[in-house]
N, C-alpha and C positions, 0 to 999 in steps of 0.2 A: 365297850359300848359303841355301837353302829354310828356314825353321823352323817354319814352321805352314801348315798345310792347313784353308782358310775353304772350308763350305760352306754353298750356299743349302738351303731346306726342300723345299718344292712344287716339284715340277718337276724336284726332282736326288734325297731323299733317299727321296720321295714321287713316286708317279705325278701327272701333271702334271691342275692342275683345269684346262686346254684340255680334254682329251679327256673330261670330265663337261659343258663348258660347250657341246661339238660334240654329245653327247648329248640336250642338253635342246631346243639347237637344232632338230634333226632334228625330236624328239618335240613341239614347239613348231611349226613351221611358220617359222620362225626363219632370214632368211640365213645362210650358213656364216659362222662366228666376227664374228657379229652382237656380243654382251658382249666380246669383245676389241675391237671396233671403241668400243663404248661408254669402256671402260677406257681406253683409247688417248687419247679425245678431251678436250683441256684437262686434259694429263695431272699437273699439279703441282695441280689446284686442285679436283677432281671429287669426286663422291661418294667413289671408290676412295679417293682421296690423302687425304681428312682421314679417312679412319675409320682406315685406316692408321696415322696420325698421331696417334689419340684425340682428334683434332679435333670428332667428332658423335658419338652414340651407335649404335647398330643401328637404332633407332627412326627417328631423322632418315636415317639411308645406306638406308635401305629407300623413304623418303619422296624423297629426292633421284636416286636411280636412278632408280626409275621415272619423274620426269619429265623425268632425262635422256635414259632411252632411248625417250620416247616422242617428248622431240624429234627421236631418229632413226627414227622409224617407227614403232617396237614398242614396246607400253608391258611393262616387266619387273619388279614388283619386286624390290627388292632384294634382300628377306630370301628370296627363291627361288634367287638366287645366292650366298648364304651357304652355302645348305643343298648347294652342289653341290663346296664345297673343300678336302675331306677325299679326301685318296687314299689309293693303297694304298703301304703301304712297301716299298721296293726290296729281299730280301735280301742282295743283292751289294752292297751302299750299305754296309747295315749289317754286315757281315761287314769291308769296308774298315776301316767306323771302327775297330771293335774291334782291328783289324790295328794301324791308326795311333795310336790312346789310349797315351798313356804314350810314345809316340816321339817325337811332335812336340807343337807347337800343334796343338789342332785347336779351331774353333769354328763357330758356326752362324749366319751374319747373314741373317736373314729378315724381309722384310715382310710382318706377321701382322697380327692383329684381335684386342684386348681387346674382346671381348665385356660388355656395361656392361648388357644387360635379357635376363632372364630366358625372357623368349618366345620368343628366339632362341636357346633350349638352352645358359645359360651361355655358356661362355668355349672359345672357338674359337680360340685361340692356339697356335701351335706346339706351347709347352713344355706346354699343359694336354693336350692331345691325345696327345702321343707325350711319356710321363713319362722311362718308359724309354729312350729315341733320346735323350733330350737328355741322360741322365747318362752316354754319351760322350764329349760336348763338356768342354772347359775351361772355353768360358762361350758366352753365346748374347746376339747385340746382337737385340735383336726392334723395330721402329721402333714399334710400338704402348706400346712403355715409354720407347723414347729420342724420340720426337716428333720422328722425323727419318729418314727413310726410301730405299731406293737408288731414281735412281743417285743420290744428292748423293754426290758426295766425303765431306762431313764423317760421312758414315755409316761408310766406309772406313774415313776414318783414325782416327776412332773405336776401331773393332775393333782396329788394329792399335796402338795406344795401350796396350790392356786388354793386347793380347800381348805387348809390348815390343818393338817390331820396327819395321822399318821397310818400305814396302809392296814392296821389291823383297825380303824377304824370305818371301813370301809367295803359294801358290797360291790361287786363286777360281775355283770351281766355279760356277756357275749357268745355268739354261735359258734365259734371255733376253741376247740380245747389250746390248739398252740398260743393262742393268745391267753388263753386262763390260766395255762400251766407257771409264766413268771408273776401274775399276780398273785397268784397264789403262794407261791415262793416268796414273795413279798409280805405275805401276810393279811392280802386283802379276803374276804371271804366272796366265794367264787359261785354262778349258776350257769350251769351253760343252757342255750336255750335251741331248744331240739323245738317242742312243741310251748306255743307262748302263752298257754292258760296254766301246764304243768309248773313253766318257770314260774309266773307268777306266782301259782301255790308255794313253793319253794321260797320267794322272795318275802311272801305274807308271813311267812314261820318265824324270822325275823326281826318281825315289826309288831308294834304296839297298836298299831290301830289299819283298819280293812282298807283292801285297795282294790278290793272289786267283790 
C-alpha cells in the first residue's frame, strides 16, 4: 500500500538546470552538456558532491570547478554555474502537491546548496528559494543539512525513517535514473520524470483519487 509520494526539486518540481546549463553552453562556445560531463566525473568526491554535502563553501566549489573543468578543456567557474540553477516552477507539479497534501506523505528529498558567502547571492537552497512550494511538504531531507546526498541509500532510508514507512511504501519521483536506480533497489516505486504531464499520468495510475 502507497503512503507517501517522495519528490525530487530541480528537474521534477522545477524546470530542469540541464536546459540553463545547455544554454550557457551554446552562448559559451561550450560542447553540448559539457557541465554535466564535468558533474559526472569523480561523481562522489568533486567539487558538485562536497558543496552538496556542505563540505566547502561557494568560495572553494567556484575554485575547484574551474579547475576541474579546465582539466576537461574549458576553464568554467563555478559560481557561473550557480548562477544558472534556479528554474521555473512546474504549475501542474504544484497543483498535484496541493491535490496530495493532507492525503498522503508527501516530501521533498533534494540535493541542494547552503550557500555559506555572500557574493554568491545568499542562500540558494531549495527551501530558501521556493518558501512557499516547500510548505506543501510534510518535511524536506535537503543533503546540504543532512551531509549526505542521493543516490546513497542512506539518503532514502532516511526520509522514509521521518515518514514511518517503509520503502516499498513509497513513490519517488526524480529526473535522473542514477538517483532512481537505489531507490528502487530499495524497494520504493519509482517515475522518472522526462516530460512532467506523462509522470504525472504515471503517478495517477497509482492513486485512488485525480491529481489533475
Amino acid at each position: 500500500m502507497i503512503k507517501a509520494v517522495f519528490w525530487d526539486f530541480g528537474g521534477v518540481i522545477t524546470s530542469s538546470p540541464f536546459e540553463s546549463f545547455n544554454r550557457y553552453e551554446n552562448d559559451n562556445d561550450l560542447p553540448e552538456n559539457f557541465l554535466r560531463t564535468v558533474n559526472s566525473t569523480n561523481p562522489n568526491d568533486n567539487a558538485w558532491a562536497k558543496l552538496e554535502r556542505s563540505e566547502v563553501d561557494l568560495k572553494k566549489f567556484d575554485e575547484l570547478f574551474l579547475e576541474e573543468s579546465q582539466n576537461l578543456g574549458h576553464a568554467v567557474p563555478g559560481k557561473e554555474v550557480i548562477a544558472l540553477l534556479k528554474g521555473e516552477v512546474r504549475p501542474q507539479m504544484i497543483n498535484a502537491l496541493k491535490i496530495i497534501k493532507n492525503k498522503m506523505i508527501q516530501a521533498c528529498l533534494t540535493n541542494n546548496i547552503q550557500a555559506m558567502d555572500e557574493e554568491f547571492a545568499g542562500n540558494v537552497s531549495a527551501s530558501g528559494k521556493h518558501d512557499e512550494v516547500m510548505k506543501l511538504f510534510d518535511f524536506v531531507i535537503e543533503s546540504s543539512k543532512e551531509n549526505v546526498r542521493k543516490p546513497d541509500p542512506n539518503f532514502y532510508l532516511l526520509a522514509c525513517t521521518r515518514a514511518g514507512i517503509v520503502p516499498n511504501e513509497a513513490i519517488f519521483l526524480d529526473d535522473l535514473g542514477i538517483n532512481l536506480k537505489p531507490a528502487k533497489e530499495l524497494g520504493m516505486t519509482t517515475i522518472k520524470v522526462i516530460d512532467p504531464d506523462k509522470a504525472l499520468s504515471e503517478l495517477q495510475s497509482y492513486l485512488d483519487y485525480e491529481i489533475f
